[in-house]
VMD Tcl script that draws the C-alpha trace (Angstrom):
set ca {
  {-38.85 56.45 -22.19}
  {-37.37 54.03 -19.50}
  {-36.98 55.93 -16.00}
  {-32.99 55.51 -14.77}
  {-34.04 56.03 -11.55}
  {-36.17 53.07 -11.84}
  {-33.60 50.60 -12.92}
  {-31.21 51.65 -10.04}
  {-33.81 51.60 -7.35}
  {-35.47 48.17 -8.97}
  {-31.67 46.79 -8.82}
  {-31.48 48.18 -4.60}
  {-34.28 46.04 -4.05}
  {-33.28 43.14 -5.83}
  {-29.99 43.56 -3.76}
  {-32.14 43.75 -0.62}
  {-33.60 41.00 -1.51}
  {-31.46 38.68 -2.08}
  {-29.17 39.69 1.13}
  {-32.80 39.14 2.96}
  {-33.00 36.05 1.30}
  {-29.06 34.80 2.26}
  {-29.85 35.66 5.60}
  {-32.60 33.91 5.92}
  {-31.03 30.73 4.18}
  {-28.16 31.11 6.76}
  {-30.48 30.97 10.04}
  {-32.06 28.04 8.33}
  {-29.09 26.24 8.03}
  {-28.21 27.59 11.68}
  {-31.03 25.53 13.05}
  {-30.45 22.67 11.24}
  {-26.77 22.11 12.49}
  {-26.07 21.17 16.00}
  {-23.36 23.56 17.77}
  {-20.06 21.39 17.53}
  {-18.75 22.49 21.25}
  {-22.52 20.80 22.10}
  {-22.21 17.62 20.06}
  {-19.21 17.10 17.55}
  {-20.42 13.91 16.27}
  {-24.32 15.28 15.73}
  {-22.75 18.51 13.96}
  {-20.21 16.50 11.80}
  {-23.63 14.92 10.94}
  {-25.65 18.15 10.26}
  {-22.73 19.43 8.48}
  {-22.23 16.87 5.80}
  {-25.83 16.38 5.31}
  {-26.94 19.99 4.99}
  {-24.08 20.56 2.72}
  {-25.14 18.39 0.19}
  {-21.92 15.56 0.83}
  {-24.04 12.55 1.28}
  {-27.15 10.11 0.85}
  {-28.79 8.45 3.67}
  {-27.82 4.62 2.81}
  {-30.33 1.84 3.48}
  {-28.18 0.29 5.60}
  {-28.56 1.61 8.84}
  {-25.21 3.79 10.34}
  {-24.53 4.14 6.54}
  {-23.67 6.85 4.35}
  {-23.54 7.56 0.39}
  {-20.91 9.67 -0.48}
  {-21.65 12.08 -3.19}
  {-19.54 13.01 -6.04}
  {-19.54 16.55 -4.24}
  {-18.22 14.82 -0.97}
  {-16.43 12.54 -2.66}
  {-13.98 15.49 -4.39}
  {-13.62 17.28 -0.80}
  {-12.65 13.67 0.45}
  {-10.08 13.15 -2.16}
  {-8.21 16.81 -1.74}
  {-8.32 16.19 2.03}
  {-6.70 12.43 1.43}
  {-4.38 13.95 -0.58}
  {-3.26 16.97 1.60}
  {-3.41 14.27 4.36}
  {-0.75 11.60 2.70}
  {1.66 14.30 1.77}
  {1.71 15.14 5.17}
  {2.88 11.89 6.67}
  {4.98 11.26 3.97}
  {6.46 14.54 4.75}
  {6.82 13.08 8.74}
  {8.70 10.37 7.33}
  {5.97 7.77 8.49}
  {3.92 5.30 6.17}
  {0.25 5.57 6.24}
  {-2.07 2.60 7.06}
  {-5.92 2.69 5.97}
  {-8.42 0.59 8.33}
  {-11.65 -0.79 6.22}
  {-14.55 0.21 8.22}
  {-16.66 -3.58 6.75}
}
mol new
graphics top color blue
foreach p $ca { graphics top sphere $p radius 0.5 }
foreach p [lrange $ca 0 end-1] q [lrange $ca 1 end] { graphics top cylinder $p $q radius 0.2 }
display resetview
């Protein structure tokens, strides 16, 4: 015959846990990004990176966009264009090679 109290204290430490565990992954990911008000550029870095958005490319100063990045990229494009189109101006897009 199963114990309930068991279950319900077996499920309080899985909770536990796994908000342990969170906060753990959070600091982690704390000391892996630079503070933007110390370096903007270095935590733009850090934050793209740790999140998964791109590949290290073998060219050096390059970057692989990932589909992941690529989707956030596209919504923020699109968000972007209806803005100026909204301002009545034309957009202009500057190749970076």
């Amino acid at each position: 015959v199963e114990n309930p109290n068991e279950k319900k204290s077996d499920s309080i430490s899985k909770k536990k846990r796994s908000e342990t565990e969170a906060k753990s992954n959070d600091a982690a990911v704390d000391n892996l990004i630079t503070p933007r008000a110390v370096d903007y550029s270095a935590w733009y870095n850090d934050v793209i990176s740790v999140s998964d958005m791109v590949d290290q490319s073998p060219v050096r100063g390059c970057m692989v966009i990932k589909p992941w990045g690529m989707g956030v990229w596209d919504l923020l494009r699109a968000e972007l264009d209806e803005r100026i189109r909204e301002s009545g101006t034309q957009n202009a897009y500057f190749p970076l090679f």
